[in-house]
C-alpha positions in Angstrom: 0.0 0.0 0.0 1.4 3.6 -1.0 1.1 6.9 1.1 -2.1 7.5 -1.2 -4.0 4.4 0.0 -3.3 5.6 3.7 -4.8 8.8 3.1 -7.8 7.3 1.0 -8.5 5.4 4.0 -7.9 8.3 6.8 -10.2 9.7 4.6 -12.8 7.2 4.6 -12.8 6.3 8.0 -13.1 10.5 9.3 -16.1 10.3 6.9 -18.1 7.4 8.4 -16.5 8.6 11.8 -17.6 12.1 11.4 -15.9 13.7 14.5 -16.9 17.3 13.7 -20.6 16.2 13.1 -20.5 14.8 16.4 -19.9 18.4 18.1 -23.2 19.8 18.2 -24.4 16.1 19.6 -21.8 16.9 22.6 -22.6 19.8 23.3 -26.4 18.9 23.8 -26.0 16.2 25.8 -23.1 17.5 28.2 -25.2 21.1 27.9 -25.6 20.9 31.8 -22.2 19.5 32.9 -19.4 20.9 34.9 -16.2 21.5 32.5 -14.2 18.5 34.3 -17.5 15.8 33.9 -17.7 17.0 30.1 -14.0 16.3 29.8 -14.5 12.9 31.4 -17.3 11.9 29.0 -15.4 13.1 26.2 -12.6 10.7 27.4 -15.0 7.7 28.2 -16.3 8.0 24.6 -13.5 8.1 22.7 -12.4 5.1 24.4 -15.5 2.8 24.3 -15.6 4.2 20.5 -12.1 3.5 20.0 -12.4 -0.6 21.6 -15.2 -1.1 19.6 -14.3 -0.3 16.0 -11.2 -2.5 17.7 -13.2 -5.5 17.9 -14.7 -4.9 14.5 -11.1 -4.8 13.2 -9.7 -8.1 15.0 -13.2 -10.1 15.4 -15.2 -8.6 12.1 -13.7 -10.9 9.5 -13.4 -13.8 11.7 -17.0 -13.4 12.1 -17.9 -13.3 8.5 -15.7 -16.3 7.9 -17.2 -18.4 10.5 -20.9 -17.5 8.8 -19.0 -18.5 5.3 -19.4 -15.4 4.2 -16.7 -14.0 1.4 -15.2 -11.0 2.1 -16.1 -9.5 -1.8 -20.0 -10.1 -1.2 -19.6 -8.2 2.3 -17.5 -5.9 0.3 -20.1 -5.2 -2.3 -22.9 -5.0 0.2 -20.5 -2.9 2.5 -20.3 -0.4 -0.1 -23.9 -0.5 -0.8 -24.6 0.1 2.4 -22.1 3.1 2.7 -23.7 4.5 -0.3 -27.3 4.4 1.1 -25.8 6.2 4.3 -24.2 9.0 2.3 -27.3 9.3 0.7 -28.8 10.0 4.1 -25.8 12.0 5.4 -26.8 14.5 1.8 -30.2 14.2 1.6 -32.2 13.3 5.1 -31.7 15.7 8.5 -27.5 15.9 9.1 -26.1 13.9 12.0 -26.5 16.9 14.4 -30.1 17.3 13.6 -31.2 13.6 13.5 -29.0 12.9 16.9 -30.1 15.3 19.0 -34.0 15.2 18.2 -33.7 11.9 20.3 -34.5 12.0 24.0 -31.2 13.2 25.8 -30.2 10.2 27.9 -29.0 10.6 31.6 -25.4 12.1 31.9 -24.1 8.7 33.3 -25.2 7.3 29.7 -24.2 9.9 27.4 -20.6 8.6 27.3 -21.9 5.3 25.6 -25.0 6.6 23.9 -25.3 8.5 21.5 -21.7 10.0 21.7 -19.6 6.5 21.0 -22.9 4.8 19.5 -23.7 5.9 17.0 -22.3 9.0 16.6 -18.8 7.6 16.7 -18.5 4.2 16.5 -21.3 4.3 14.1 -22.7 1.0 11.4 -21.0 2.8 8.9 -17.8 3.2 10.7 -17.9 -0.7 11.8 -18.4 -2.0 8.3 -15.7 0.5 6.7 -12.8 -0.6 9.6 -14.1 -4.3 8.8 -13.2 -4.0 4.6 -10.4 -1.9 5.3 -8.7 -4.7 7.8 -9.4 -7.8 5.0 -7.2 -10.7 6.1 -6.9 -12.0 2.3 -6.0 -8.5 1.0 -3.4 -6.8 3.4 -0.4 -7.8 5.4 -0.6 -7.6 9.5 1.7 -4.4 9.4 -0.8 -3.0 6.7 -3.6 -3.9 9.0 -1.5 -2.4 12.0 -1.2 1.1 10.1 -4.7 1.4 9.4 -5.7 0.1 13.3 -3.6 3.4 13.6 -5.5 5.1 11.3 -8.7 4.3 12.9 -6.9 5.4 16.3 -6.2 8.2 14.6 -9.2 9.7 13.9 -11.1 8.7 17.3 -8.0 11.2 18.7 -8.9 13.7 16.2 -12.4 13.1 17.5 -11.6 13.2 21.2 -9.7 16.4 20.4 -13.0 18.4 18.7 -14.9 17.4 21.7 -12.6 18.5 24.2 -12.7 21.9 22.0 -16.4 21.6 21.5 -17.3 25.2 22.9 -14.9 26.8 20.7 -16.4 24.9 17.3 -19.8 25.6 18.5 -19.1 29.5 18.4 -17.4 29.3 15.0 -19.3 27.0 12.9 -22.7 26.0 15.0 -24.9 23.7 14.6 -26.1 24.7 11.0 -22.2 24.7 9.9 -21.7 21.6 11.4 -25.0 20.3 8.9 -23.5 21.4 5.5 -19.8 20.0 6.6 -21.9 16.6 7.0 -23.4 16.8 3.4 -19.7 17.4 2.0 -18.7 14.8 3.6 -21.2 12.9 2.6 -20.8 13.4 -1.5 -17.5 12.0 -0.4 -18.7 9.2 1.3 -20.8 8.5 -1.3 -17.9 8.4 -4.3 -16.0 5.9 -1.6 -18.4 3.8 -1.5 -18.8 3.3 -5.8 -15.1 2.9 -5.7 -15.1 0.0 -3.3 -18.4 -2.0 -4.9 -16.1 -1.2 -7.9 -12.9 -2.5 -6.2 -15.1 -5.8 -4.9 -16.3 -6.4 -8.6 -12.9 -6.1 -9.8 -11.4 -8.7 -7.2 -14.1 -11.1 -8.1 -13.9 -11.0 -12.0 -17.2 -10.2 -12.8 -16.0 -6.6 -14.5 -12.7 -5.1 -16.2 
């Protein structure tokens, strides 16, 4: 894999990620928190984000295997599935809007819902760390870097959170809408380009 891949896949996983999305739902939800309990749950849901897409990346494929399920088909409907999502993140209410017109949970259960699912560690995100982590397609050091990648992100997504006040005032929540619809258009070429990629692998096009 080249520098380029690396960044197609930051890329990808920030999309279905969507850290900067996922300001406006912090905010909400941590609205009537002391500064050190918001840093907490921005901590705790980074992490139970971060072990989660983990599992997906060591257990996913083992999973699929064990259900005899080929990697290309899950590819295919992976990126099927991705493109029905950006279709949602460009044309249905953006992730700020559809997250926080759900009840507000608790503040002990804010940290797990809906700040590391699914506004993290969303089905999107899952399936995309799952394809990018294929046994029969990339070394374990390839599979390494991109756990890193992932890692990456979910920092780059603790960090926003952490400076959620700060975002708010600059962007809001309607700013944070459009940057989910960009994102989503690119989301949305991804996903041609792996059903592509999947069709490719499998023979069935040239």
């Amino acid at each position: 894999m080249t520098i380029d891949d690396y960044i197609r896949e930051f890329v990808t996983v920030w999309v279905v990620v969507d850290p900067i999305g996922t300001v406006p739902v912090f905010i909400a939800v941590t609205a009537t928190m002391s500064s050190k309990e918001r840093r907490g749950v921005a901590f705790r849901a980074a992490l139970i984000s971060a072990l989660i897409l983990l599992a997906f990346i060591v257990g996913g494929q083992l999973l699929l295997e064990a259900l005899e399920i080929s990697l290309v088909s899950f590819q295919i409907a992976g990126g099927i599935v991705l493109f029905l999502f950006a279709l949602q993140m460009i044309f249905g209410p953006g992730k700020p809007e559809s997250e926080l017109s759900e009840n507000r949970p608790s503040k002990e259960d804010v940290a797990v819902f809906p700040l590391a699912v699914p506004s993290l560690a969303s089905p999107g995100a899952m399936l995309a760390v799952v394809v990018l982590t294929d046994n029969n397609r990339y070394s374990i050091t390839e599979q390494a870097i991109t756990t890193g990648v992932v890692m990456l992100v979910i920092l780059g997504a603790l960090i926003l959170m952490l400076a959620a006040g700060f975002i708010n005032r600059v962007i809001g929540i309607s700013g944070a809408s459009i940057l989910s619809r960009v994102m989503g258009l690119i989301l949305a070429a991804v996903a041609v380009d792996n059903v592509r990629d999947a069709l490719l692998a499998s023979g069935l096009t040239s």
